[in-house]
N, C-alpha and C positions, 0 to 999 in steps of 0.2 A: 544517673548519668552514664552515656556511654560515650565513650573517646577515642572507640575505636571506629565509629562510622564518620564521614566526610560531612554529612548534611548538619552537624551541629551535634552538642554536649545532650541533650534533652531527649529522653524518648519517651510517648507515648502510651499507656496503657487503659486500653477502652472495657467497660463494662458492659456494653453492648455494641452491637452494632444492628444498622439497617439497611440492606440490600435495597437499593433504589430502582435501580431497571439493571435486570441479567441481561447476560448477551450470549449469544449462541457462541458455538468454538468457527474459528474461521474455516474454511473451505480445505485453506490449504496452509503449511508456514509462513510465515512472516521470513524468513530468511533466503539473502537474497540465494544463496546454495542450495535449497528445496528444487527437484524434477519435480516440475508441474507442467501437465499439459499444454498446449496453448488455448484447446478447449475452455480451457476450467479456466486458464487466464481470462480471456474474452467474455466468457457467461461474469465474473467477479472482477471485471475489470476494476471496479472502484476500491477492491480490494488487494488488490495487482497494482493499481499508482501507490503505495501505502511502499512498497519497494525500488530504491533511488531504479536502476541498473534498468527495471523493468519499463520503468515510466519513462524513461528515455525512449528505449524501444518504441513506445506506444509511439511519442511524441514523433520520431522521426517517422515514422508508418502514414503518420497523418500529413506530414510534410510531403513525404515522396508524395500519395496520392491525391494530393491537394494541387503539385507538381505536374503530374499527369493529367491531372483534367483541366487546368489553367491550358497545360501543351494542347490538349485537346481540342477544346475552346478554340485558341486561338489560331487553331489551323483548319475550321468548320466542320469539326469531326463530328 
């Protein structure tokens, strides 16, 4: 018994374990205070939404330009 962790009285002790599928180390931090390029954002974007603050970013980037070419569009550009 442990009493001092939040998740419950019970803890675990494995005689084995088995590695199911490894994963490489990410590109870059997971934190949203990591200097990352926008390079290296762009190239792991799908690893760059995994960060609220960033995804936002994305998110309006797609609006503006979605923005501009709707303006575009409708002016016979």
């Amino acid at each position: 018994m442990n009493t001092n962790i939040a998740t419950g009285e019970v803890e675990i002790v494995a005689d084995k374990i088995w590695i199911l599928n490894e994963s490489r180390t990410p590109p870059f931090p997971m934190e949203d205070a990591a200097d990352v390029s926008e390079d290296a954002r762009l190239k792991y974007r799908y690893v760059d939404l995994r960060r609220p603050a960033h995804a936002a970013h994305i998110v309006l980037r797609s609006l503006i330009s979605f923005a501009f070419a709707r303006s575009s569009i409708s002016e016979d550009f």
